[in-house]
N, C-alpha and C positions, 0 to 999 in steps of 0.2 A: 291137749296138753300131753307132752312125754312124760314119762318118770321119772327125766332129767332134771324139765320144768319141776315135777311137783315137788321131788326130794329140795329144790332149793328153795322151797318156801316152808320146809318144814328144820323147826329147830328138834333133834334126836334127843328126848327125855329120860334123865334118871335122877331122882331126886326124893328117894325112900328111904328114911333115915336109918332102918335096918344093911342097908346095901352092903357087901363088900368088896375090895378093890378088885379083886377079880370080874366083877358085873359092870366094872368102870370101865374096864380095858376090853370088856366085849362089846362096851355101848359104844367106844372109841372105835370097834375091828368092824361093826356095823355101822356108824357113821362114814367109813371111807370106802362102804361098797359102792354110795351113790353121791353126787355134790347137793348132801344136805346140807340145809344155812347155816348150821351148829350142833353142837352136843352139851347140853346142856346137865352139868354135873353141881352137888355140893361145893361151896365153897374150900372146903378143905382137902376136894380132890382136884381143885382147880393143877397144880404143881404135876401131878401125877398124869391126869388127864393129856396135858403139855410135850409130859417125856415123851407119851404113846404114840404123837403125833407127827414129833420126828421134822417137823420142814414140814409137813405137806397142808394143804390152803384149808383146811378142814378148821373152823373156828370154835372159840370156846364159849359158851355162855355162861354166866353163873349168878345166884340170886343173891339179893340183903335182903334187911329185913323178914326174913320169908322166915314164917308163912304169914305172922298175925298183923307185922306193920308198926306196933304201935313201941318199937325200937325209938329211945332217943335221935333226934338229927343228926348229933355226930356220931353217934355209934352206928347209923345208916351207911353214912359218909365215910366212916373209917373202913368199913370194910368193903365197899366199891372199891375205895384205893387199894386197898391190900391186894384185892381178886384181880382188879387189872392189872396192878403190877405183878401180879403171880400168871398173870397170861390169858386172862380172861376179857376177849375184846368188846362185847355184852355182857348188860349188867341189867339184871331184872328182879326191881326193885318194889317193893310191897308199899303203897299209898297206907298213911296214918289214916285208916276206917273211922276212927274215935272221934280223932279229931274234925275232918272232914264231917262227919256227920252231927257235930256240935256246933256247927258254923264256924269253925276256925281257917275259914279257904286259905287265906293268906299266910300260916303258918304252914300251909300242908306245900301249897305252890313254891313257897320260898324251900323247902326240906328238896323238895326235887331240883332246882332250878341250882342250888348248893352242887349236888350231885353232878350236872350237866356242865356247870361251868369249870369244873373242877379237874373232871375226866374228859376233856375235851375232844380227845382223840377215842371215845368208846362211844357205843351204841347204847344209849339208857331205853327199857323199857317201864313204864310205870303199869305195874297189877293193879285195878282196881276191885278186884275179888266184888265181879260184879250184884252176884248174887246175895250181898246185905244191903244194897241200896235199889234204892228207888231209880227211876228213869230218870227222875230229873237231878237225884243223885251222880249218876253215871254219867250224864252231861256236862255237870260239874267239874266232875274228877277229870273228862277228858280237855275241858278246857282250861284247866290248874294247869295240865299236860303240856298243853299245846304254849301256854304263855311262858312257861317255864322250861321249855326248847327241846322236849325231851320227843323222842325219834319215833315212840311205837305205845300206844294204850293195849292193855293185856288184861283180858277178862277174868282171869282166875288164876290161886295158885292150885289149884288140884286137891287142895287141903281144906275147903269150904264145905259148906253142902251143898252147892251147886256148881257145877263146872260151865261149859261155854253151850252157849244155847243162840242158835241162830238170830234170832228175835234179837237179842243184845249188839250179834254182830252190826245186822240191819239200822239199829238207833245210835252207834257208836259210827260205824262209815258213813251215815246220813249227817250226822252231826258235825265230823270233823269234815267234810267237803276237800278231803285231799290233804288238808294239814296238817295230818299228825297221820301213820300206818296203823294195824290194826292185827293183832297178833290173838287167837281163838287157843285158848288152852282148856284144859278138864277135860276128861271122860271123852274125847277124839281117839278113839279104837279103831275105824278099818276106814277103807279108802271114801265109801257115802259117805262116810260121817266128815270128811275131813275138805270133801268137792265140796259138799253142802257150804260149811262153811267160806269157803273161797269165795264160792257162789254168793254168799250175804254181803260178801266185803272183805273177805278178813285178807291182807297182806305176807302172813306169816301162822304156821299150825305149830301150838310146841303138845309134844305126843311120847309117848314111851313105846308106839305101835308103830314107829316111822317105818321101816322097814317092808313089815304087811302089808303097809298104807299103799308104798310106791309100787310095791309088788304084786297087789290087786287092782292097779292100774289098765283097763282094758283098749287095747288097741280104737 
């Protein structure tokens, strides 16, 4: 793998509620060292993020629901539209935990499937903030995922107690058999950490370490 390859499977992380715009526009001046997947920023820096970018093919990512999920459907929904019409072509979107874990599958499938059919022309990623469910939880969630057309399952917002853990990768790419990508987020620091997961399945790394990551890339 180059560190052409790797930077494109990694979406460039900044999403600390603390941040300020200044840390937006160095994530954007590090995002165009290398062709990473995206730069994934706060929605209310989605506008700002955009100006930075000027033309060039460097994509935007930005979340709903994030971090907790349990956001009304249309208030999910509302602000998917907002972000993609503010220039955000991915949208990574926080699965209702609550709900889903009270047996409500089909209010959680229709909440994303809503989102999907709606932004037609965007990338939906569904978080299932893997670390409060069970395995067979997780199974669940990826197949709410998959019948609901949605493009990529994503293990965590970062904001959990648990981030991405190989083992999840491994039960989530076994599970989906190709049908749905697989996107390792949490606690992915340096470049082991980020092979590793590729290594289990994962499709897509979203990292606040992209940079390091490509840049301890060894020949």
């Amino acid at each position: 793998m180059t560190k052409e390859e790797l930077a494109g499977k990694i979406d460039l992380t900044l999403l600390r509620p603390e941040a300020r715009e200044k840390e937006i526009e160095a994530l954007v001046s590090d995002g165009l060292k290398y062709p990473f997947a995206s730069v994934c920023v706060p929605p209310c820096h989605v506008p700002f993020a955009k100006s930075l970018i000027r033309g060039n093919p460097l994509k935007i990512t930005t979340v709903t629901g994030f971090p907790l999920g349990f956001s009304s459907p249309n208030a999910k929904l509302f602000e998917s539209v907002e972000a993609f019409g503010a220039g955000a072509s991915e949208i990574d979107t926080v699965i209702n935990i609550s709900l889903l874990r009270s047996g409500r599958a089909s209010v959680v499938e229709k909440e994303i499937r809503q989102i999907v059919k709606t932004l037609s022309g965007a990338v939906i990623k569904v978080i299932i903030e893997a670390c409060y469910l069970t395995d067979e939880e997780k199974k669940l969630a990826l197949n709410l995922s998959i019948n609901a057309g949605a493009h990529f399952v994503k293990t965590s917002t970062g904001f959990g107690p648990g981030g991405a853990k190989a083992e999840d990768i491994r039960l989530l790419s076994g599970a989906a058999k190709g049908r749905i990508l697989i996107k390792a987020s949490g606690g992915i620091k340096t470049t082991e950490d980020a092979l590793k997961m590729i290594g289990a399945g994962a499709d897509r790394i979203g990292t606040s370490s992209g940079v390091g990551i490509v840049e301890g890339l060894k020949a």
